[in-house]
N, C-alpha and C positions, 0 to 999 in steps of 0.2 A: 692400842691407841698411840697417836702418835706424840711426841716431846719437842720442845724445845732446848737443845741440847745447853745445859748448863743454869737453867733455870728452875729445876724442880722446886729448890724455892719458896716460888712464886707462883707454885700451884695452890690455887684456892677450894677448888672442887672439880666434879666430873658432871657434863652437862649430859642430859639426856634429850633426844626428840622421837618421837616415834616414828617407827619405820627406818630411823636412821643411825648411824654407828655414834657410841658415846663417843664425846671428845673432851678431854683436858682443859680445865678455865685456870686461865691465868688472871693474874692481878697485875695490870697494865704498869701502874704506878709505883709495884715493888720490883719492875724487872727496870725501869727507870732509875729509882734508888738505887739496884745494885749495878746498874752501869757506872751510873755517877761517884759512888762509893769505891767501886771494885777496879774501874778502867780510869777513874779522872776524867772523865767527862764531865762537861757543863748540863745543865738542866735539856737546856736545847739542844746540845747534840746526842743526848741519848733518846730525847722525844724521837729526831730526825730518823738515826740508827733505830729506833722499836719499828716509828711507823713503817718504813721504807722497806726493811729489811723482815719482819716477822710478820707485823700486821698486814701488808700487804703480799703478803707471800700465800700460796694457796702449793698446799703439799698431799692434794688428797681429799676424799669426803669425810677422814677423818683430822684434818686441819686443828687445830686446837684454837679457842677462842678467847677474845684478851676482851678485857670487861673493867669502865672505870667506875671504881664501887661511887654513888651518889649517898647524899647528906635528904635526910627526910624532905627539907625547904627543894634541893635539887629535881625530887622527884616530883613532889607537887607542880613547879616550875613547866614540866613537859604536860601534866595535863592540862595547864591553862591558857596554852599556845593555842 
């Protein structure tokens, strides 16, 4: 599987789909923290640097997947839409 180098982290679990190769779940909002923490970055410029650079990066059908954990209210919120 594949990594995001310097993040281990910020690994939360291993996702499965069938038929398809496991990948690496990351927790969006702690590889955020450790930009901000680790590099001095602002809130926004680590959002920018995750999205631009990891999230939208496609390295593979083993790609790892970044996941913003939701608040119970958060998830009700999508089925009401």
């Amino acid at each position: 599987m594949k990594i995001w180098d310097d993040y281990d982290d910020c690994i939360i679990g291993v996702g499965t789909r069938s038929g398809m190769l496991s990948v690496f779940i990351y927790d969006k909002q702690k590889m955020i923290t450790k930009l901000v923490k680790r590099d001095g970055m602002s809130y926004e410029e680590a959002l920018e640097f995750i999205d631009f650079n990891i999230e939208g990066a496609y390295i593979g059908e083993d790609t790892p997947i970044l996941v913003n954990l939701l608040t119970p209210e958060e998830i009700k919120d999508y089925f009401e839409e």
